[in-house]
N, C-alpha and C positions, 0 to 999 in steps of 0.2 A: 892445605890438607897435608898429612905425614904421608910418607912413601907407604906406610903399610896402609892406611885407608886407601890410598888410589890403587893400591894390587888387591883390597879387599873387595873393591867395589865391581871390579874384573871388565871393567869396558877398555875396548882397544883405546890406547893413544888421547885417555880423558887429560892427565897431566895438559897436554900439547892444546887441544880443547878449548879447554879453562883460559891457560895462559894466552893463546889469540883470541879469543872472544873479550878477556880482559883488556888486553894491547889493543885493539879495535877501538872498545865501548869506554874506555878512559879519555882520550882525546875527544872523544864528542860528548863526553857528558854524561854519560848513560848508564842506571845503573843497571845491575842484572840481575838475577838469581836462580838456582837449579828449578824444575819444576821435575813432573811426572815421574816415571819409576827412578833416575837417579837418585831424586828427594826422596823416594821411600826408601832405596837403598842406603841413601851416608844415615839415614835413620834407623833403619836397619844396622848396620856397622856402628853407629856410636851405640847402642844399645846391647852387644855381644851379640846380635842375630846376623846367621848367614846371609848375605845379600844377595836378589835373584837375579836372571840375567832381564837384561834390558839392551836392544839393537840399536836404540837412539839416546840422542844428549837434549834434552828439554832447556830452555831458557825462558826466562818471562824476562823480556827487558822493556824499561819505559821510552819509550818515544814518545817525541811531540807531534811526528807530522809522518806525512809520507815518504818525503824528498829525506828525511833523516833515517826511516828505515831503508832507503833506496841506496845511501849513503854507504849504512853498515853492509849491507849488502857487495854492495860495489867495491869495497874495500876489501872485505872476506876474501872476495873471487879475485883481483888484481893482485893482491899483497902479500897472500895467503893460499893460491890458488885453489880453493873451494870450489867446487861446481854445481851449479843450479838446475834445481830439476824443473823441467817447465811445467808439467802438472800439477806441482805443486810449490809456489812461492815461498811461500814457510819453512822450504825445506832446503837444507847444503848438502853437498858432502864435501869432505875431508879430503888432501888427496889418498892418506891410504885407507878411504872407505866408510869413514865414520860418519854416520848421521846426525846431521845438528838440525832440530828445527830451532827456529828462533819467533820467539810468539809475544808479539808485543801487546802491549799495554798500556793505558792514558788517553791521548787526546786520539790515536788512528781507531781507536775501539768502537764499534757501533753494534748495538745492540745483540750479540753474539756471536756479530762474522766483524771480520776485517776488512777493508776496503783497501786495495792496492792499483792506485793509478796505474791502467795499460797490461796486467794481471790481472785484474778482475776480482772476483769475490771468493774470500778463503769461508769457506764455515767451519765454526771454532765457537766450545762450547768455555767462552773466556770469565762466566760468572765470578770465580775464586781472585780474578785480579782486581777486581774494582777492589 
């Protein structure tokens, strides 16, 4: 993306985002893609329409298994120093504050929730990724 779509899309610190989530999800294999209001946003902005705000960074990445989202996870927060929120698994933050959930996709998928060994059960209405 050009520097003016990342100032148009107006989320703190997306550039930085993007670039570790990609540094992450490239060594293990993984692909990714925006999801929720940033995906209406850079839609918004490739279209001339103003883009609204949005407090989080949506991701649909595919996993295979549990132990590989536990992986990216683990990497996020050691590498990257990300912080986990224990109420909610799906969810990072940034160190300066930025909300990433990361919502996987493929084989951890069960029938609308997610299953996270020793986390427990996320509900996650995930129909659009099959």
């Amino acid at each position: 993306m050009s520097k003016l779509i990342y100032e148009a899309l107006q989320v703190k610190g997306l550039r930085e985002v993007i670039t570790t989530i990609s540094t992450i999800c490239q060594p293990l294999g993984l692909d990714f893609f925006c999801v929720g209001a940033l995906a209406r946003n850079i839609w918004y902005v490739d279209h001339k329409a103003p883009a609204r705000g949005t407090r989080d960074v949506d991701f649909g990445i595919g996993i295979p298994s549990v132990a590989v989202y536990q992986e990216l996870r683990q990497r996020l927060i050691e590498q990257h120093n990300y912080k986990p929120l224990r109420e909610n698994p799906l969810r990072l933050y940034t160190p300066t504050g930025t909300i990433v959930d990361l919502l996987p996709f493929g084989s951890m998928g069960l029938e609308n929730a997610v299953l996270l060994d020793g986390m427990g059960l996320a509900d996650l209405q995930l129909d659009g990724f099959k």
